[in-house]
matplotlib code that plots the C-alpha trace (Angstrom):
import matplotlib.pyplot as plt

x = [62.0, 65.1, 68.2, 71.2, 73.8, 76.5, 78.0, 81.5, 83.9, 85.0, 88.5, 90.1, 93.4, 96.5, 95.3, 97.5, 98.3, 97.4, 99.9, 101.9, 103.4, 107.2, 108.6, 109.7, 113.5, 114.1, 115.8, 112.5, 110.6, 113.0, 112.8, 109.0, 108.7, 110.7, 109.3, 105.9, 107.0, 108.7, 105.7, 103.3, 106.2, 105.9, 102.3, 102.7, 105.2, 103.1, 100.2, 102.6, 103.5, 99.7, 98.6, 101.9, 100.6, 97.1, 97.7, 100.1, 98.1, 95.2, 95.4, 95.9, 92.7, 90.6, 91.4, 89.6, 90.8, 91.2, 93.7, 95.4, 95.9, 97.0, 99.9, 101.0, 98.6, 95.3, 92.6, 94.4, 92.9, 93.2, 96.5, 98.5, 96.6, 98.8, 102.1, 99.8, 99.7, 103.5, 104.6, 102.5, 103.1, 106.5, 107.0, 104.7, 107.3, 110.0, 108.3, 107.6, 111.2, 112.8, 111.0, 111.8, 115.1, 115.3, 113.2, 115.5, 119.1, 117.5, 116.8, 120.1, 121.9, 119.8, 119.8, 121.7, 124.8, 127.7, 128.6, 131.7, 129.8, 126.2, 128.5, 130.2, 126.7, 125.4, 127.8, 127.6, 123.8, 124.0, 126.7, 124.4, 121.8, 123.8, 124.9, 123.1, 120.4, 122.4, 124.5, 122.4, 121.0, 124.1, 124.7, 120.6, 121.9, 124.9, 125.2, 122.0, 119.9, 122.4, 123.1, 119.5, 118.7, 119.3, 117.0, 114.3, 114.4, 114.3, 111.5, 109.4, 110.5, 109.3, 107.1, 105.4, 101.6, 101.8, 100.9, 103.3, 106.3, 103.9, 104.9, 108.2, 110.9, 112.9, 116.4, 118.0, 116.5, 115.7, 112.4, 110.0, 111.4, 114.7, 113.7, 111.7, 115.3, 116.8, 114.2, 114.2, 117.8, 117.8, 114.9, 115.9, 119.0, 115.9, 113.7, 116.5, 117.9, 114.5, 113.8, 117.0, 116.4, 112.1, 113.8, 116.5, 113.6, 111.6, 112.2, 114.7, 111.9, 110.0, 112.6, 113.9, 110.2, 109.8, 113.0, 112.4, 109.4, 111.5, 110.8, 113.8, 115.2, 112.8, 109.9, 111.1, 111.6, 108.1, 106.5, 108.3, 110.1, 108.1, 104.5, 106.2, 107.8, 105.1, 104.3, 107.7, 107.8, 104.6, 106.2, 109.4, 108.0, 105.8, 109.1, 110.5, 107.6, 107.6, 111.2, 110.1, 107.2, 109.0, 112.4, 113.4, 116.7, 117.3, 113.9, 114.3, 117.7, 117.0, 113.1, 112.4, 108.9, 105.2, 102.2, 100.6, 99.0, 101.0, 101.1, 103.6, 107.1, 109.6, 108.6, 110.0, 106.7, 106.8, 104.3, 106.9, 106.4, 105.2, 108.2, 110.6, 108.2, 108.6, 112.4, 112.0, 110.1, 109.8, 113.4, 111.7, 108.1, 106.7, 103.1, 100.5, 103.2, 104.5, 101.0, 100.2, 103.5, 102.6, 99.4, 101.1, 102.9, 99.7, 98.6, 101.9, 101.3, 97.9, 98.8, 101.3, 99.1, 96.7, 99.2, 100.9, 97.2, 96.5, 100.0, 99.0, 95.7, 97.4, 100.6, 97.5, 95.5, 98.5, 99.9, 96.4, 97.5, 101.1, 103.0, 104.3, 101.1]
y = [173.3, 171.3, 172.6, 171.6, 173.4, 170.8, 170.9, 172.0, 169.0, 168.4, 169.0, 165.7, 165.1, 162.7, 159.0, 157.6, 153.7, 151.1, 150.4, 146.9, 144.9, 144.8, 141.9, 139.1, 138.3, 134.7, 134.2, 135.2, 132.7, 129.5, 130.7, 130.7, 127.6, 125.6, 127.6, 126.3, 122.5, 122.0, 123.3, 120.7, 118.3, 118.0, 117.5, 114.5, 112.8, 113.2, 111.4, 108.8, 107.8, 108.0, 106.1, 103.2, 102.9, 102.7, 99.7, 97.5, 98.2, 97.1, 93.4, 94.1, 96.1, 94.1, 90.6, 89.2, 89.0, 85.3, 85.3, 87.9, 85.8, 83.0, 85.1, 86.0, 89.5, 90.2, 92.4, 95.3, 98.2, 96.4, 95.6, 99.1, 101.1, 100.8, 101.1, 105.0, 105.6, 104.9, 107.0, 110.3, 109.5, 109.7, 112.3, 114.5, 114.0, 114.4, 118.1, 118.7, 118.6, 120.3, 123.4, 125.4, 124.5, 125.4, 128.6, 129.6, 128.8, 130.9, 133.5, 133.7, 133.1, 136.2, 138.6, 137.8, 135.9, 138.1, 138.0, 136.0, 133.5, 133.5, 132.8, 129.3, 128.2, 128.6, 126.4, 123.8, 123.7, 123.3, 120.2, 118.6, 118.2, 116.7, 114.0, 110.9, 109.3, 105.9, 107.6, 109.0, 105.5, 104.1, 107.3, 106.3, 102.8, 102.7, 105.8, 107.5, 104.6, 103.6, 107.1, 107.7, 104.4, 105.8, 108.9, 106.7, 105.0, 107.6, 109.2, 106.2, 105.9, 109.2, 110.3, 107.1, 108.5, 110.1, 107.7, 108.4, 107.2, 104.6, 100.6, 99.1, 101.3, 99.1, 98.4, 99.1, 102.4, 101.5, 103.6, 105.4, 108.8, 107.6, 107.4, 110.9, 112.0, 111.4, 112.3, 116.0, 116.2, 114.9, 117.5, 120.2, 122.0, 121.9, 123.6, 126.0, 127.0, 127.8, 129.8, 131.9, 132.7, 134.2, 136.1, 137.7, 138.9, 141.0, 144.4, 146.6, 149.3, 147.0, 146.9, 150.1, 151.2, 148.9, 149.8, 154.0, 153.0, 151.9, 148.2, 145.6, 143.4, 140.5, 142.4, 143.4, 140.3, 139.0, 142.3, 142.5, 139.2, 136.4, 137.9, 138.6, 135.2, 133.4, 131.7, 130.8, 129.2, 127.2, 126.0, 125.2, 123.1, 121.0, 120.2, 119.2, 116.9, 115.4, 114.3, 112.7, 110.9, 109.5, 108.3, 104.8, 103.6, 105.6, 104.4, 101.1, 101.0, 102.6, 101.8, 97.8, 98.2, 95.9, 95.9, 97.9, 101.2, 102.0, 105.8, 104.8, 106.2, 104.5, 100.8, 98.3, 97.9, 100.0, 100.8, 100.9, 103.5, 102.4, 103.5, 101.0, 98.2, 98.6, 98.7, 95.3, 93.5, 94.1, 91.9, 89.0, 89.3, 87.9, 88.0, 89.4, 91.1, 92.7, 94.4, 94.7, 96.6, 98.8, 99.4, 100.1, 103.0, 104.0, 105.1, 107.1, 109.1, 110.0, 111.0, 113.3, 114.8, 115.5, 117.3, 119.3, 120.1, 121.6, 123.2, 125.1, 126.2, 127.3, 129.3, 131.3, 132.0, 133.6, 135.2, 137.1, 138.8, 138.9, 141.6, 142.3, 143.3]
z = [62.6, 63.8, 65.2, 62.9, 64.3, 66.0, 69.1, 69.7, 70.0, 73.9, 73.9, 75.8, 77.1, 75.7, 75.7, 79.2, 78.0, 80.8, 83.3, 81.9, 84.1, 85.0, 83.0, 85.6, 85.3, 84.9, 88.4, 89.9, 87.7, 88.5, 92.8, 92.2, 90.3, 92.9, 95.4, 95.2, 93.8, 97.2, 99.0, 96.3, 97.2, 100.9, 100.7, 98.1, 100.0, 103.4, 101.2, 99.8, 103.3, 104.7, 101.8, 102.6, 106.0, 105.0, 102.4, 104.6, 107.9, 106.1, 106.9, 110.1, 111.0, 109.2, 110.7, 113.2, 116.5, 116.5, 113.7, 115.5, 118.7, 117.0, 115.8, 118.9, 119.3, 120.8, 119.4, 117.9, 119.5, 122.8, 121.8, 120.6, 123.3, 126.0, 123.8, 122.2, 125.8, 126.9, 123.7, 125.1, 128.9, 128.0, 126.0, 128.2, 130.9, 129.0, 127.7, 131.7, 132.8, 129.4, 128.2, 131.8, 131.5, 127.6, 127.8, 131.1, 128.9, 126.1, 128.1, 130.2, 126.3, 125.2, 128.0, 130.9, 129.9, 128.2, 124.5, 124.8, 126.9, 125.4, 122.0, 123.8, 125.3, 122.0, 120.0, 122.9, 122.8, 118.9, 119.3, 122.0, 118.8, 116.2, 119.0, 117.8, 120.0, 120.5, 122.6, 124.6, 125.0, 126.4, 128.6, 130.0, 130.3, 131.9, 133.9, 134.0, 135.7, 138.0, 139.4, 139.7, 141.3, 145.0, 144.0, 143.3, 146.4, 148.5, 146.5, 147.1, 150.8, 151.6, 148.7, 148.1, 149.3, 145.7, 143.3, 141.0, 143.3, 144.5, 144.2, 144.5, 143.2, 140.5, 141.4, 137.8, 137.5, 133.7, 134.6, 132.3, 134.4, 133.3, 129.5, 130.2, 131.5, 128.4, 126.1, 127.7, 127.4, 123.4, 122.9, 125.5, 122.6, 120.3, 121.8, 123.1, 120.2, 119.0, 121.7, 121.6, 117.6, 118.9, 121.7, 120.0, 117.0, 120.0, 118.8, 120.4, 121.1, 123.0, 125.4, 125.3, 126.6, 129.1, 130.2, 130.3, 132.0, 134.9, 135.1, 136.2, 133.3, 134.6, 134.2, 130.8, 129.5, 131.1, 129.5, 126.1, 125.4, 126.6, 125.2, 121.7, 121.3, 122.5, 119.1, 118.3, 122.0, 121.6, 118.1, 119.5, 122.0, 119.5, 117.8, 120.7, 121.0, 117.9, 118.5, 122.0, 120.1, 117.2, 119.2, 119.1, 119.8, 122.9, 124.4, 123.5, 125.5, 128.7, 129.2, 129.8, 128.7, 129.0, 127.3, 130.5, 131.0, 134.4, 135.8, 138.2, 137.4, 139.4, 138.6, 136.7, 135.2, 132.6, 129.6, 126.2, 123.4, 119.8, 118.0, 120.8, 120.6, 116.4, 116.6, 119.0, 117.3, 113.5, 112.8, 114.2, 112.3, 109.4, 108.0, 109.6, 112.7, 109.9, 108.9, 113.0, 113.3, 110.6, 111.1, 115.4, 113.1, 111.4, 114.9, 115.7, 112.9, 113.6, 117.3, 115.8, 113.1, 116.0, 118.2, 115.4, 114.1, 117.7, 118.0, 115.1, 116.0, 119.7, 117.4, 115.0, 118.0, 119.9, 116.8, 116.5, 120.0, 119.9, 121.2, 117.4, 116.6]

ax = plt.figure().add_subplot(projection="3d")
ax.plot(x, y, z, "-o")
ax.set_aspect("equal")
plt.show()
């Protein structure tokens, strides 16, 4: 015999509706749209101008290197190699003598120098940016090189056992040290005014501890500052160095430049940079120069994709241990 009594209904609580979603106001949906087309946007221009390159340096990299010569060039790789290498020598030097001068104004700007004054410095240094790089060429040309001139020949009198002040100092001074000189001066408010904006982010509590814990202001900023900006610096600096590697005109009128690979600094035989030798010589070409000079461009890009690539990687890897974290 079955049971046909029922069970008692379970009593349950008021249905709760699902959560809905907070209806997006039309201002947020126009900054997201643009938002993300100017990120699309950047990356579709970078391609257009990889893809130009590509097309109209074509010519050049396929021809053979007979056709080349008879237009005035040599094998290409042969040929752009020692103008790759002037365009990183350069710049290298040009990073070597600015960033411990911009991370040192930074710091005095940020910590040492007061209000009224760090506010002067700090206008000065963003005018010195928006001055255009002709100008600093003449400045390289006509009073740089000639005031330096005596400096070089006394570093190669007495310092010439280092191969870097080795050979015969040139009597111009129109050096590659001279076009580093200028370089690190057109990328030194740069960097600096970089610097200043990652410094003055280090929390106030940083200091404040290191501070209490009775250490002098240096060590604070060495414990506190320096390791928390350390990102920012290393991204600052690869600015910098894209502005060195991409500078024409200012190059082009201070450094009288050769097809060599030359270490020497104090010579008048100096290796030139790809984006001076461009600027020389792309009036005068037609045909196949024109694809050579491109294709002299192509490279230049690459370079700087491969330094901004490893800038990147360095800023990640030091963000992972940055004193903000």
């Amino acid at each position: 015999m079955t049971d046909t009594t029922t069970a008692p209904p379970v009593a349950t609580g008021p249905t709760v509706p699902p959560p809905q979603r907070p209806k997006r106001r039309l201002g947020d949906v126009i900054f997201s749209r643009l938002s993300s087309g100017s990120g699309f946007l950047i990356l579709i221009i970078l391609a257009a101008v990889a893809a130009f390159l590509l097309v109209q340096a074509f010519p050049a990299l396929v021809s053979s290197p007979e056709v080349l010569k008879t237009k005035g060039y040599g094998e290409f790789w042969s040929w752009v190699l020692p103008f790759a290498f002037g365009t990183v020598w350069s710049s290298l030097w040009a990073l070597i003598l600015a960033v411990p001068v911009s991370i040192g104004i930074a710091l005095f700007i940020t910590h040492y120098a007061p209000r009224r004054l760090a506010r002067t410095l700090g206008y000065i240094i963003d005018l010195l940016a928006a001055v255009p790089s002709v100008v600093f060429g003449l400045w390289g040309t006509m009073t740089l090189a000639p005031a330096t001139q005596p400096v070089y020949q006394w570093l190669n009198t007495y310092l010439g056992f280092i191969p870097l002040f080795g050979g015969e100092a040139s009597g111009t001074g129109r050096t590659l040290l001279t076009a580093a000189i200028v370089l690190a001066v057109m990328i030194l408010p740069i960097i600096t005014s970089l610097c200043r904006e990652v410094f003055l982010q280090t929390p106030r509590l940083h200091e404040e501890a290191a501070l209490a814990l009775g250490a002098t202001r240096w060590e604070t900023i060495k414990l506190a500052v320096l390791p928390y900006g350390r990102a920012g610096t290393v991204a600052a600096v690869m600015l910098g160095l894209g502005r060195a590697l991409g500078e024409t005109m200012a190059v082009a009128m201070v450094l009288s430049g050769n097809q060599v690979i030359n270490f020497r600094l104090l010579t008048s035989d100096n290796p030139n940079t790809v984006a001076a030798m461009i600027a020389q010589n792309f009036p005068e070409a037609s045909g196949i120069r024109i694809n050579e000079l491109i294709a002299a461009g192509l490279v230049l890009f690459v370079i700087t994709l491969i330094i901004n690539s490893i800038a990147r990687l360095i800023i990640s890897r030091y963000s992972e241990f940055s004193g903000a974290n």
